[in-house]
C-alpha positions in Angstrom: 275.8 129.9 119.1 276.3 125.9 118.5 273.7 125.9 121.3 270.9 128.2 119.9 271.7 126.6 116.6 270.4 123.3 118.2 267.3 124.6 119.8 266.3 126.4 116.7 266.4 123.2 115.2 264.6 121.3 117.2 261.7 124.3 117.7 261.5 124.3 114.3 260.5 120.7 113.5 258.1 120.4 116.4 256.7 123.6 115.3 256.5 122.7 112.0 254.8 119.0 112.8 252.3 120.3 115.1 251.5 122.9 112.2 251.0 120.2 110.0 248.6 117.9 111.7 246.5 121.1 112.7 246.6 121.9 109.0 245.7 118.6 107.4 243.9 117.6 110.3 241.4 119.9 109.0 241.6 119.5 105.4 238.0 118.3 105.2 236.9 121.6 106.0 239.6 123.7 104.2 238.8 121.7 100.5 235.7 123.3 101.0 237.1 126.6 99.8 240.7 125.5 98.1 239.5 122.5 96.0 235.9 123.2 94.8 236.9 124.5 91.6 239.1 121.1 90.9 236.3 118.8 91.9 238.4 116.7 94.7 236.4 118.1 97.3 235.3 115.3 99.5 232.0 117.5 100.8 231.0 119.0 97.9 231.4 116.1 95.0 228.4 114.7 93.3 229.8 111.5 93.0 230.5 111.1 97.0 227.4 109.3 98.4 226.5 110.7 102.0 227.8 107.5 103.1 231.6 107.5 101.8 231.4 111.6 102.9 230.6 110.2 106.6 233.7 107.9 106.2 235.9 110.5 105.4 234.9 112.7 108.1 235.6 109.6 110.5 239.3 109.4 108.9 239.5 113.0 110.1 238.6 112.6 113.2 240.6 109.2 114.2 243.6 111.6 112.6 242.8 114.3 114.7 242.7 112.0 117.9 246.1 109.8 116.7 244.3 107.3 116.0 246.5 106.5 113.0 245.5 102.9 112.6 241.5 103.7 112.3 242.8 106.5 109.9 244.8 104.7 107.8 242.3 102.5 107.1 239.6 104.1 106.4 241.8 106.5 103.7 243.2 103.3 102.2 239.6 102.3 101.9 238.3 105.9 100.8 241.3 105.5 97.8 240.5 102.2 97.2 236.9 103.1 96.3 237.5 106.6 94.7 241.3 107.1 93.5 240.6 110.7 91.6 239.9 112.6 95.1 243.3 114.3 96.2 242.0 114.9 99.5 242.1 111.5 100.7 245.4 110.8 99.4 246.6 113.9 101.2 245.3 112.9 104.6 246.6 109.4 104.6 250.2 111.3 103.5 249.8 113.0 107.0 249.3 109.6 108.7 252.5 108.1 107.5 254.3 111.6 108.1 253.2 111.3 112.1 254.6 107.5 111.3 257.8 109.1 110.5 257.1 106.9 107.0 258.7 109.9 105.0 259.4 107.5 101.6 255.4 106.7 101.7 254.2 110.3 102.9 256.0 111.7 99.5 255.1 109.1 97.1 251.3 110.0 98.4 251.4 113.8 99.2 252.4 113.6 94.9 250.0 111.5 94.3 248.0 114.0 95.7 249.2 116.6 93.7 249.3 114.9 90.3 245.0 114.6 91.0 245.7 118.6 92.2 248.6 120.6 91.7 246.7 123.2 93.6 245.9 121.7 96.9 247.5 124.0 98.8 247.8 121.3 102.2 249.6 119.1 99.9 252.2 121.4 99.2 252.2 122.7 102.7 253.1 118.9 103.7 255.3 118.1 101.1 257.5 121.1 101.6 257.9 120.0 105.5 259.1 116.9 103.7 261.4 118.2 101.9 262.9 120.4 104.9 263.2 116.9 106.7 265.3 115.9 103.6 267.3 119.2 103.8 265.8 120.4 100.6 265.0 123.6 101.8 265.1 125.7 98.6 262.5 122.3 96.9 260.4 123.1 100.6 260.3 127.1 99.8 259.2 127.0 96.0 256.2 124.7 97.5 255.2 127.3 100.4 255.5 130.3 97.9 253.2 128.1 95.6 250.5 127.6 98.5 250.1 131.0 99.7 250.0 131.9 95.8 247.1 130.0 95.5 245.8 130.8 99.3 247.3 134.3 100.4 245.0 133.7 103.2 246.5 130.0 104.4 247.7 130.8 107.5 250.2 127.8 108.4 251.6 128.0 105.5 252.6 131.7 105.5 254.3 131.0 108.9 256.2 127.7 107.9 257.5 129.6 105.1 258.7 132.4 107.7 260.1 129.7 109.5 262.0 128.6 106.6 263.4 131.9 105.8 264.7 132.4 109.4 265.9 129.7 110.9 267.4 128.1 107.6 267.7 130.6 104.7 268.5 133.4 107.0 266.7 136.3 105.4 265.6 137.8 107.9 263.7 140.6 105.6 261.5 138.2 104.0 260.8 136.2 107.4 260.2 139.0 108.9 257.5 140.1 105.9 255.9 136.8 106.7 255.5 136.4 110.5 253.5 139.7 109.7 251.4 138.2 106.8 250.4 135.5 109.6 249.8 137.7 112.0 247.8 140.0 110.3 245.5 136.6 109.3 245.0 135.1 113.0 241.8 136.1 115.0 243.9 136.0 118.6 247.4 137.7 118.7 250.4 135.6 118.8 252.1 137.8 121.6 255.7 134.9 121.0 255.8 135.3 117.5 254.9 139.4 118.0 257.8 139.9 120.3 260.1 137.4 118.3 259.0 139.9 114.7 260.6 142.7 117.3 264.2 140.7 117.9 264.6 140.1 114.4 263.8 143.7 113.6 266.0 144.4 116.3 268.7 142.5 114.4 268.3 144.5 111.5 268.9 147.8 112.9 272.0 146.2 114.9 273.9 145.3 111.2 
């Protein structure tokens, strides 16, 4: 049991940083939809010249490749030159979180959601924070909050099952949303299909 309790562990925090960097990694495209109303949108402001909208799309890609010097950079720049756009904030949070800089990935991922409490890869990040800082009922109040804003958001419906399995142990509830993930992906997960079986499984077996 000690054992499975170990690999559990670790499966969930590589899972849960590789979610996370395909999450935010994307974020320029995703504000499109989740921030327009707010006005943080990098691709849709007014006030973002083509030119700094070009910059920002170059952050995102030298995140996407690991190329966390380029990004930081050019985020500390972006900030530096337009300090009311969450976005930017948010994606330079994710370049100290692959840093392992947790102190400075919090102090910006709430920057970020002081400009937008409703930036739902914000909260997504922040409560994978939090789990690193074993405040796991902090990390499941900010993953209820994101897929209240975004039923839809996909990562986060699947940390949040995460969270409920492996650490909360409501297996119900996780169970509820592996299937809210899987009923948003285009491809089937055939792992995370057969693992929803086992933990139904489990039920039946109490």
């Amino acid at each position: 049991m000690v054992l499975l309790k170990a690999i559990a562990d670790s499966s969930l925090v590589r899972v849960l940083t590789i979610l996370s960097i395909l999450s935010l990694a994307s974020c320029s495209q995703e504000q499109v939809k989740s921030d327009k109303q707010t006005q943080t949108d990098i691709t849709t402001n007014k006030s973002v010249s083509k030119a700094d909208r070009e910059k920002y799309r170059d952050g995102i890609t030298a995140l996407y490749n690991n190329d966390l010097t380029n990004a930081q950079r050019i985020f500390n720049e972006f900030i530096r030159n337009k300090p009311q756009l969450a976005g930017a904030y948010t994606n330079l949070a994710l370049v100290h979180f692959k840093k392992k800089e947790y102190d400075k990935s919090i102090k910006l991922v709430n920057k970020a959601l002081k400009l937008n409490n409703k930036q739902t890869q914000a909260l997504n990040l922040r409560a994978q924070l939090y789990v690193i800082d074993g405040k796991i009922h902090k990390a499941k109040d900010d993953y209820l909050l994101a897929i209240q804003i975004k039923p839809e958001y996909t990562i986060a419906q699947y940390n949040l099952a995460l969270l409920y399995d492996i650490y909360l142990q409501e297996i119900e509830l996780a169970i509820k949303h592996y299937k809210l993930y899987m009923s948003l992906l285009k491809k089937p997960d055939e792992a995370t299909k057969e693992w929803i079986t086992h933990l139904e499984g489990t039920l039946k077996n109490d």
